[in-house]
C-alpha positions as CSV (number, residue, x, y, z in Angstrom):
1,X,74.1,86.3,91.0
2,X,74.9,86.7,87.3
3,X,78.0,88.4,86.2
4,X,77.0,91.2,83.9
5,X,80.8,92.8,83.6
6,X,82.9,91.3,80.8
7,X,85.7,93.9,81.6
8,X,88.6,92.7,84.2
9,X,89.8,95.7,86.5
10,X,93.6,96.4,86.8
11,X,95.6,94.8,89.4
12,X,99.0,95.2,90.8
13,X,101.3,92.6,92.3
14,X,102.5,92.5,96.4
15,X,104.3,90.7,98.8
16,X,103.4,92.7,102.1
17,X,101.8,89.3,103.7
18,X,104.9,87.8,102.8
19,X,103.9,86.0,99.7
20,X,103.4,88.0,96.7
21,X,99.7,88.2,95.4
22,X,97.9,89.9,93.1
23,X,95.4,92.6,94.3
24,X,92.5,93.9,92.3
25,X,92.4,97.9,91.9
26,X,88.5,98.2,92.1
27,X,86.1,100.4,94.2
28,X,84.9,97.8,97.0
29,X,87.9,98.7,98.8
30,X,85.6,101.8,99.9
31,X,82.9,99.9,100.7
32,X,85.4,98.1,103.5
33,X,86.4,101.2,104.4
34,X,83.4,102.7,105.4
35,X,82.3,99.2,107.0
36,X,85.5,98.4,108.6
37,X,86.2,101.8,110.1
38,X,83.5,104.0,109.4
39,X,86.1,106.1,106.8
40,X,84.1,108.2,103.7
41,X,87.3,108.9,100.9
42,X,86.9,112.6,102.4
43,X,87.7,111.2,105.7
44,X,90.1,108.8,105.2
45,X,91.9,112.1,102.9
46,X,91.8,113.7,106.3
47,X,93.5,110.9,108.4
48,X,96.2,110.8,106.0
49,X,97.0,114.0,106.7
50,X,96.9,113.3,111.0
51,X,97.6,109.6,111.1
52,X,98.8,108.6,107.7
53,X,100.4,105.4,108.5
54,X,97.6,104.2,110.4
55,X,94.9,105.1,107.6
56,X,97.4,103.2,105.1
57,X,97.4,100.4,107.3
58,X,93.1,100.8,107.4
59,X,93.6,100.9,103.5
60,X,95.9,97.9,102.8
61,X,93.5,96.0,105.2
62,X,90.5,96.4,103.4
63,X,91.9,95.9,100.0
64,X,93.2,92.5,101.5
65,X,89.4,92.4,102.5
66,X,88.4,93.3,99.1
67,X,90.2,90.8,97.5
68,X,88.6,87.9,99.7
69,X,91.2,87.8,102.3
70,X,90.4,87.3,105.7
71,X,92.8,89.1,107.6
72,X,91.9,92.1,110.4
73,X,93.5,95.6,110.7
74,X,95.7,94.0,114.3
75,X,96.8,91.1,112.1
76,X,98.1,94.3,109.4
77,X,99.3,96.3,111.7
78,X,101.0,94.3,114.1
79,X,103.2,92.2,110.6
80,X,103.6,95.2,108.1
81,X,106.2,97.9,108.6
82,X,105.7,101.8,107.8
83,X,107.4,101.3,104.8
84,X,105.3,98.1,103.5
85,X,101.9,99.9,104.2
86,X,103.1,103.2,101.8
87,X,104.3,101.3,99.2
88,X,101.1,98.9,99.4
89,X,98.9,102.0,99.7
90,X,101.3,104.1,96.3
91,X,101.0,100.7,94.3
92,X,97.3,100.8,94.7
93,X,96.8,104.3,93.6
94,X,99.3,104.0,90.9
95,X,96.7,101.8,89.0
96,X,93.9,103.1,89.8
97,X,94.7,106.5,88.8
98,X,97.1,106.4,86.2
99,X,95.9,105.7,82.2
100,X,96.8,101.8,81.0
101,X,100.3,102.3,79.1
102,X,97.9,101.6,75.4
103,X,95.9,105.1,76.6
104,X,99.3,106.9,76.5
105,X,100.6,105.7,73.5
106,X,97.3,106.4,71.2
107,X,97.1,109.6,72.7
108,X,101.4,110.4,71.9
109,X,100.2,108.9,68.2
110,X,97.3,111.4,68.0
111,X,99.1,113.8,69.4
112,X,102.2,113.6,66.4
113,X,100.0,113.5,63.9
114,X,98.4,116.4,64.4
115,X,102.3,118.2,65.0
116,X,102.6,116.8,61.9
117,X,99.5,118.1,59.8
118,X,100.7,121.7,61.1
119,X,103.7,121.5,59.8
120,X,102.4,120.6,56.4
C-alpha cells in the first residue's frame, strides 16, 4: 500500500505500560473501538458517564492497539490503576483537541495587530 499522507499526526508521550512510549493521536483508535468492543464515540460518551473507568480502560487499550501494540483490555485492566487510565485517556484528548502551540500564537499576532490598527 502506498503512503499518500506526507503530514505526521501529533503524539503524546506515556509510561502507563511501565516504559514511556510515544502514542499517536490519530482516528483508528475508533476503528478499535468499535471492533474491540462494539463502542460508536456516541456510545463510548455514554459509558463514560456510567462506567467511566472502565470505558477509559477500553480507550487506552485500543490506542495501545492503534499504535501496533498487542496487548488486550484484561492485560489493561488487570496492570493500570484508575488513576493511569484518566491521565492516559486526558493526555490523548489533550492533543487531539487542542490547537498545536504555532496555531495560538499566529492567531495572538493577528489578533494585536488588528488591536493595534483600531487604535490608530
Amino acid at each position: 500500500m502506498s503512503n499518500i499522507f506526507k503530514n505526521t499526526v501529533k503524539s503524546f508521550t506515556s509510561d502507563i505500560t511501565g516504559e514511556e512510549k510515544e502514542y499517536r493521536v490519530n482516528n483508528a483508535v475508533w476503528i478499535y473501538m468499535e471492533e474491540l468492543f462494539d463502542y460508536t464515540q456516541s456510545k463510548f460518551d455514554e459509558q463514560l458517564q456510567t462506567d467511566g473507568n472502565t470505558a477509559m480502560v477500553k480507550f487506552a487499550t485500543a490506542v495501545m492497539k492503534a499504535n501496533g501494540l498487542d496487548v488486550t483490555f484484561e492485560e489493561v485492566a488487570e496492570n493500570t490503576t484508575p488513576y493511569q487510565a484518566i491521565k492516559f485517556y486526558n493526555d490523548f484528548f489533550d492533543i487531539a483537541f487542542n490547537p498545536p502551540v504555532e496555531d495560538l500564537k499566529e492567531k495572538a499576532k493577528k489578533t494585536k495587530a488588528e488591536v493595534q490598527k483600531d487604535k490608530a
